[in-house]
C-alpha positions as CSV (number, residue, x, y, z in Angstrom):
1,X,-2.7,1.2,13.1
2,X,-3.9,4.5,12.4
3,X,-6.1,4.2,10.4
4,X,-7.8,1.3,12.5
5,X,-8.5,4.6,15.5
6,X,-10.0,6.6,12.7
7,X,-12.4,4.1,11.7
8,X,-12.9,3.1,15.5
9,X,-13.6,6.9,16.1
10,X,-15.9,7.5,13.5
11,X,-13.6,10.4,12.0
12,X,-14.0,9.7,8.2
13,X,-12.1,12.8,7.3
14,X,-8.8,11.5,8.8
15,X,-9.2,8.4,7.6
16,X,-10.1,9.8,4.3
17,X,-6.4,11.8,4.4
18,X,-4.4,8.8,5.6
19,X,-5.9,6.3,3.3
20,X,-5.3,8.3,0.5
21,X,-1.6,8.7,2.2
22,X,-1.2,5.1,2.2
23,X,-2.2,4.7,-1.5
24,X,0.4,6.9,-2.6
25,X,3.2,5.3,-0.5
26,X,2.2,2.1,-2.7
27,X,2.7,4.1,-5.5
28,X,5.9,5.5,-4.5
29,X,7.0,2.2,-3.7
30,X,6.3,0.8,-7.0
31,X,7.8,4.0,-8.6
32,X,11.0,3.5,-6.6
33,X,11.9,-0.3,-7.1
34,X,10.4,-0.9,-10.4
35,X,11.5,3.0,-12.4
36,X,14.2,4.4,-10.1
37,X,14.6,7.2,-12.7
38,X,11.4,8.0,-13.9
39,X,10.8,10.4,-16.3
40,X,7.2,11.5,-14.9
41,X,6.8,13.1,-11.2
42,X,3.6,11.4,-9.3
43,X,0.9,9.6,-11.1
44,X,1.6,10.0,-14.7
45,X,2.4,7.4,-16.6
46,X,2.5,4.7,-14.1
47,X,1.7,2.2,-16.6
48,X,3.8,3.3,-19.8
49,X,6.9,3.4,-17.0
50,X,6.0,0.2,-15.2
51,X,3.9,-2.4,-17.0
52,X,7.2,-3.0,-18.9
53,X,7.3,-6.4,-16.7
54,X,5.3,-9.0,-15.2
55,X,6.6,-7.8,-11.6
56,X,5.4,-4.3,-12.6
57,X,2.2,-5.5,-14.0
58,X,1.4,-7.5,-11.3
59,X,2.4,-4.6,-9.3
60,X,0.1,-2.3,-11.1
61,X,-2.5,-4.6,-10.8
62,X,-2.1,-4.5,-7.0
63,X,-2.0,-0.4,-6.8
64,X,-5.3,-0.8,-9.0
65,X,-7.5,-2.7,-6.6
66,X,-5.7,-0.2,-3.4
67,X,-7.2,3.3,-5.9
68,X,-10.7,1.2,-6.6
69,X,-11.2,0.6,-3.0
70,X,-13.9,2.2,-0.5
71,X,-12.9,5.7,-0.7
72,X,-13.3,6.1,3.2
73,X,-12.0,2.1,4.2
74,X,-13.8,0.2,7.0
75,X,-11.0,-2.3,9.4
76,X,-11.2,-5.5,6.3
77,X,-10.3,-2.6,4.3
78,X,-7.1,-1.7,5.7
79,X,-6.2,-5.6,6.9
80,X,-6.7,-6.3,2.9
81,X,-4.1,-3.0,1.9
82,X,-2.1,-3.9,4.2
83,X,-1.8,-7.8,3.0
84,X,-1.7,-6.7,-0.5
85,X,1.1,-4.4,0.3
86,X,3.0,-6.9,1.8
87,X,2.6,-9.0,-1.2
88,X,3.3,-5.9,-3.6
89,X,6.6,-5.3,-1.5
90,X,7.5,-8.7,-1.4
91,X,7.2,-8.8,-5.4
92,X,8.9,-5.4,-6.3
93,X,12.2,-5.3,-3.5
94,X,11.8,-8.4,-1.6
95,X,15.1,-7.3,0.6
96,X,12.9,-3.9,1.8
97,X,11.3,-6.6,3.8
98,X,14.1,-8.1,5.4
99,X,14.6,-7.9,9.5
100,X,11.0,-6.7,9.0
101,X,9.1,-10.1,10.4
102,X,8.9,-9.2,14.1
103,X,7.4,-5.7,13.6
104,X,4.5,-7.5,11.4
105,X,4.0,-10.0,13.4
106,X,3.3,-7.4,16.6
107,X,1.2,-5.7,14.8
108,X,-0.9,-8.2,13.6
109,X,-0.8,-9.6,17.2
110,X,-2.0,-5.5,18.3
111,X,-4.6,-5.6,16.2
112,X,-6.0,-8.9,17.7
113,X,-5.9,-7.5,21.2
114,X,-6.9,-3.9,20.2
């Protein structure tokens, strides 16, 4: 939703910062259901720790379309990371999802009426 304002503001900077932010959470996420103990902090060896599986391929292949994105995203931009995390989530810890329907749904639903 933020990053919607930005964009509707014009401030490029900010939505710079928060949608290099929300690249990172994927990552994180990734990092956190599919190498729980990694031996690498941050970025490094994302694919030597998770391409070990189809899941974490698929999942890598996912955080590589977020990373080759517009650097400074328009609104399709953020509707199609925020889809495609959906779908990474739903792939990598399908139970982080649970309980988690009604808030999607009203934000979807804000962003038709915003």
């Amino acid at each position: 939703m933020l990053l919607h304002k930005r964009i509707q503001r014009g401030q490029r900077f900010v939505a710079y910062a928060e949608w290099h932010m929300l690249h990172t959470a994927t990552k994180d996420l990734i990092k956190t259901a599919l190498a729980p103990t990694p031996r690498f902090w941050g970025w490094y060896q994302l694919r030597e720790e998770i391409a070990l599986t189809p899941i974490g391929r698929a999942c890598l292949a996912d955080l590589d379309a977020a990373i080759t994105s517009p650097a400074v995203p328009e609104a399709a931009d953020v509707d199609a990371a925020l889809d495609r995390m959906l779908t990474l989530t739903e792939r990598a810890c399908p139970m982080a999802l649970d309980g988690l329907t009604d808030a999607t749904t009203a934000y979807r639903t804000y962003l038709e009426l915003a």
